[in-house]
PADRENPA-798228 format. One record per residue (C-alpha): residue number from 0; residue in one letter; chain; x, y, z. Coordinates in steps of 0.02 Angstrom, whole numbers, plus 50000, padded with zeros to 5 digits. Each point is the difference from the previous one (the first is absolute). Example, Ala and Ser with C-alpha at 12.3 -4.5 7.8 and 13.67 -1.06 7.14 Angstrom:
<bamis>
pos;code;unit;px;py;pz
0;a;A;50615;49775;50390
1;s;A;50069;50172;49967
</bamis>
This chain:
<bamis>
pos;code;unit;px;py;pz
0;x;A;52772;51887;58155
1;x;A;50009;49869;50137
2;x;A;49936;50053;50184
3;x;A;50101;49973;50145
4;x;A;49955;49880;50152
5;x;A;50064;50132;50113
6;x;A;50140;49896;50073
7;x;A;50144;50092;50086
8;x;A;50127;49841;49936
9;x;A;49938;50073;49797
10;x;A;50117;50146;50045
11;x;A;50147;49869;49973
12;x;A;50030;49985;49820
13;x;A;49978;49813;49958
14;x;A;49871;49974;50116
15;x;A;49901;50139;49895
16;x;A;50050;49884;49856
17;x;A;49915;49843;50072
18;x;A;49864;50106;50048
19;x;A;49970;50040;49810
20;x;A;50044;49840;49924
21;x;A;49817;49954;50125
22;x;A;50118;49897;50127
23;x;A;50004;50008;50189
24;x;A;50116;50171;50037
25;x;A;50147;49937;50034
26;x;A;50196;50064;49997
27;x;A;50157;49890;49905
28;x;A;50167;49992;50033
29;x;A;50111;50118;49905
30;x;A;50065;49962;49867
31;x;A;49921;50006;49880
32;x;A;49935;50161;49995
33;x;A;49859;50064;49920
34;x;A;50084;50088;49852
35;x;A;50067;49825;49948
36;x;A;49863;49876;50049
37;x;A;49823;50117;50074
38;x;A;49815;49991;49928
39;x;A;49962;49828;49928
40;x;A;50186;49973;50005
41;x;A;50050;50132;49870
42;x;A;50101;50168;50050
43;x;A;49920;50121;50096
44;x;A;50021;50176;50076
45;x;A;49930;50048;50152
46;x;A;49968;50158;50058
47;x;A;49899;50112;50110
48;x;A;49855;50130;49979
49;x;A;50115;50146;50052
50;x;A;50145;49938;49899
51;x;A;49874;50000;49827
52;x;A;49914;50174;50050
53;x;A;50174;50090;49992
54;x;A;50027;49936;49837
55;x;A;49888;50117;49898
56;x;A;50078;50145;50114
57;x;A;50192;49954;49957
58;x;A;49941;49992;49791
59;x;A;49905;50146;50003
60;x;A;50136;50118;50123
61;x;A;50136;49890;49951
62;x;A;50094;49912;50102
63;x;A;50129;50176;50051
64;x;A;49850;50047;50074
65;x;A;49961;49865;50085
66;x;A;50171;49988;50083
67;x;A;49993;50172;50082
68;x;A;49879;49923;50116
69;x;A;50067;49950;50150
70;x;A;50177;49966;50073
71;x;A;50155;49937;49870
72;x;A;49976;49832;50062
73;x;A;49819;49968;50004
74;x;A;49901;50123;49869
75;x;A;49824;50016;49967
76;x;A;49851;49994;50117
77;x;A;49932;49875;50125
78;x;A;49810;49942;50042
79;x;A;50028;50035;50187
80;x;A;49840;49891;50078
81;x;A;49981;50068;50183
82;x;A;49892;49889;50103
83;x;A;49984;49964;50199
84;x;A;49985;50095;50128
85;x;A;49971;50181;49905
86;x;A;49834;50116;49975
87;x;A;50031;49996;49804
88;x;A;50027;49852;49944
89;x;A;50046;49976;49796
90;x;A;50120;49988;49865
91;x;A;50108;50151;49981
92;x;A;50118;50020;49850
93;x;A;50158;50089;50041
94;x;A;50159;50040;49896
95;x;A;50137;49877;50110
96;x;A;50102;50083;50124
97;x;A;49899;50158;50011
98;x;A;49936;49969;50191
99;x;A;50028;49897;50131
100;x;A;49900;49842;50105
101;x;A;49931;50145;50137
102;x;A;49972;50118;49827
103;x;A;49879;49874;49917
104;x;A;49923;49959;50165
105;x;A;49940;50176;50087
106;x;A;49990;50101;49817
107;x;A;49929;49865;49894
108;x;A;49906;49884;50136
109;x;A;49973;50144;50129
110;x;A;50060;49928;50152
111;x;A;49984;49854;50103
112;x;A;49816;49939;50024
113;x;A;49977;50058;50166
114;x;A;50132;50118;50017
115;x;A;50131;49887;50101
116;x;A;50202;49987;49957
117;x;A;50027;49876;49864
118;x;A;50070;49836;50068
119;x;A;50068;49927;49833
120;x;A;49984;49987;49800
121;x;A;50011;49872;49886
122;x;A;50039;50095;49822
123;x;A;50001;49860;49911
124;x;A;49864;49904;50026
125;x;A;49952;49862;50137
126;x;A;50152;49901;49945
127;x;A;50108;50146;50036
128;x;A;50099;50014;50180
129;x;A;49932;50131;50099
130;x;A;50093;50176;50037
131;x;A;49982;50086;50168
132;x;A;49966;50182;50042
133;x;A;50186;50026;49972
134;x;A;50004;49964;49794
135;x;A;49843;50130;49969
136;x;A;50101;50154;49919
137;x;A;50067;49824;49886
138;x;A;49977;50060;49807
139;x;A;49890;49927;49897
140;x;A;50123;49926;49890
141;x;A;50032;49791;50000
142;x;A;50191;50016;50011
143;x;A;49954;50125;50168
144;x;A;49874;49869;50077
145;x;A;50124;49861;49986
146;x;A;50118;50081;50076
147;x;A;49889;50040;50140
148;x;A;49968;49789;50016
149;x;A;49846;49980;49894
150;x;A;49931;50020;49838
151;x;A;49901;50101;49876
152;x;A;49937;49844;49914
153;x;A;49826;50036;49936
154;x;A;49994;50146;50087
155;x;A;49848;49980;50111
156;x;A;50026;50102;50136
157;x;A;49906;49920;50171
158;x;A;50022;50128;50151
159;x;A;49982;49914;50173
160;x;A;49944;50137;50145
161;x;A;50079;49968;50182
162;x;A;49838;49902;50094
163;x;A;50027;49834;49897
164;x;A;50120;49893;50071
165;x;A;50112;49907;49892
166;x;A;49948;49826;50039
167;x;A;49826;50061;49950
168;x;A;50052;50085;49823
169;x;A;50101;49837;49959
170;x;A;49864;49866;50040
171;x;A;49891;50111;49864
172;x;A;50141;49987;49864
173;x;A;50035;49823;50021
174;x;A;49812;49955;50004
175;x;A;49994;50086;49793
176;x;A;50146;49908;49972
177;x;A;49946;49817;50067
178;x;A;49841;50026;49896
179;x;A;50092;50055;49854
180;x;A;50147;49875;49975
181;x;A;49984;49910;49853
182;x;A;50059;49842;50108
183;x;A;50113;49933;49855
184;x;A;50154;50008;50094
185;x;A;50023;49928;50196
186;x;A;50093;50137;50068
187;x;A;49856;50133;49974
188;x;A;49864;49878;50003
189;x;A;50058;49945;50175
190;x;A;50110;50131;50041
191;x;A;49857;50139;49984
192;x;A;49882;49886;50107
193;x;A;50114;49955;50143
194;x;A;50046;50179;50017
195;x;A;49822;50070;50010
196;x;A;49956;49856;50118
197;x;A;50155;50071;50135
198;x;A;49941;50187;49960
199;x;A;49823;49951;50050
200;x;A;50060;49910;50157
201;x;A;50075;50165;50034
202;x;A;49867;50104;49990
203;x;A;49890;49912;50094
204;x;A;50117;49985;50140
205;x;A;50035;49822;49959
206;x;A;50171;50005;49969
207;x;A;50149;49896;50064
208;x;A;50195;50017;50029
209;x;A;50077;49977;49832
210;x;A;49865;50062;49900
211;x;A;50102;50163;49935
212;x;A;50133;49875;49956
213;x;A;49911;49875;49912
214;x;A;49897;50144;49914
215;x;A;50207;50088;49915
216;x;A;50029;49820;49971
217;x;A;49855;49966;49864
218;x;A;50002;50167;49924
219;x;A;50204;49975;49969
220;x;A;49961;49830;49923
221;x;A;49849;50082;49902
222;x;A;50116;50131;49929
223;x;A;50133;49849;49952
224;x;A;49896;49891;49909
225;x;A;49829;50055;49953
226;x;A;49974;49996;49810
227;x;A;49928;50165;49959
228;x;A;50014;50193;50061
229;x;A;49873;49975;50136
230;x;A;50067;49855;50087
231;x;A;50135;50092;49996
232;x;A;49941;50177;50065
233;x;A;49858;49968;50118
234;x;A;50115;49965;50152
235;x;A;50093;50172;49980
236;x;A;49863;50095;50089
237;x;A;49997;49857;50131
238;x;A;50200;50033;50036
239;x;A;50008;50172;49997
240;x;A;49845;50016;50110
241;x;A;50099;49890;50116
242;x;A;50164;50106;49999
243;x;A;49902;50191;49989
244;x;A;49875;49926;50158
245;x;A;50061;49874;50078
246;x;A;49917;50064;50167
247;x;A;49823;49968;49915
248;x;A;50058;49817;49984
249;x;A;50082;49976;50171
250;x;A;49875;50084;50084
251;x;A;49872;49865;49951
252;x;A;50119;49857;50039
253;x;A;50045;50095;50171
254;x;A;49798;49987;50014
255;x;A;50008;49816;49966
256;x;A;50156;49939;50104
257;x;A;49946;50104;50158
</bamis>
């Protein structure tokens, strides 16, 4: 049994690896992968608490059974973990497909914290690109949530209330995500940095002409060439925040420029 260090970048699989092997937590480019080349350089599997717990279900119910769970395409059940703005607040298993986003959110979290219209998801996680008001009746089903322009990914559900602006709910994800890059690649090590630093400016009503368009710039690049899955997915909440509200952004610049 080896305790975790509580880094976000250990959800990546070979920076879990380094982690173990008592090195600085740290993604590789792929390939190899770990099932040729993983702990102390021999093969490896990697998987997740919730993939292991099911296991004991499928042997015992068989794996029939199992499949009657959910949709065709996506059986079984999911480890929904609702977070945000909500009264409850938890992890709420859920056989896939059975509800939707608003489902999960009024009968499992009870509403929005104070009562106010929801002003957008993430249902993925704080990687995941946000969906507006209109994608609430969206299933609960990955192949449903991509098609509505995000993703189920871990499937940490964070509900944002109208009363935040954008700007505001951005500068708090990119602040996690500057703390947490590993820093082995330049794209997210800079990238992550130079794109809190604008959303800051922002917020405080410091920003400048061009700011919006250096801030798509980096996050494209980010997405190009970072090494791992976060370098890669932190600036999709950045440029879906700036196509679902782009009056939150301009309104600041407006503010600036005036």
């Amino acid at each position: 049994m080896v305790k975790g260090r509580g880094l976000y970048i250990t959800g990546e699989e070979l920076a879990l690896i380094s982690s173990l092997e008592v090195h600085r937590a740290m993604s590789r480019p792929k390939p190899r992968y770990p099932s040729e080349q993983g702990l102390f350089g021999k093969p490896t599997v990697v998987n997740n608490v919730e993939t292991l717990a099911n296991i004991p279900v499928i042997l015992t119910n068989k794996a029939e059974e199992y499949q009657k769970l959910g949709v065709r395409e996506e059986t079984g059940t999911r480890l929904f973990s609702l977070s945000g703005d909500v009264k409850h607040a938890g992890v709420y298993e859920l056989e896939i497909g059975s509800g939707t986003l608003e489902e999960l959110i009024n009968e499992f979290g009870g509403g929005t914290l104070n009562g106010w219209p929801i002003k957008a998801v993430q249902p993925g996680g704080g990687t995941s690109a946000f969906l507006g008001r209109a994608y609430l009746g969206c299933k609960l089903t990955a192949k449903a949530i991509r098609q509505a322009g995000s993703e189920m990914g871990t499937a940490g559900v964070i509900v944002y209330e109208e009363g935040k602006t954008a700007v505001d709910i951005v500068r708090g994800l990119l602040e996690f995500y500057a703390d947490e890059s590993c820093g082995r690649c330049a794209p997210c090590r800079i990238g992550v940095v130079r794109c809190k630093e604008i959303v800051e400016r922002l917020s405080e009503g410091k920003g400048v002409t061009g700011d919006l368009e250096r801030l798509r710039e980096i996050c494209k690049a980010c997405i190009a060439a970072s090494t791992c899955g976060m370098g890669q997915a932190f600036p999709l909440p950045v440029l879906s925040a700036l196509e679902l509200f782009p009056e939150d952004f301009e309104a600041v610049i407006d503010k600036v420029s005036a």
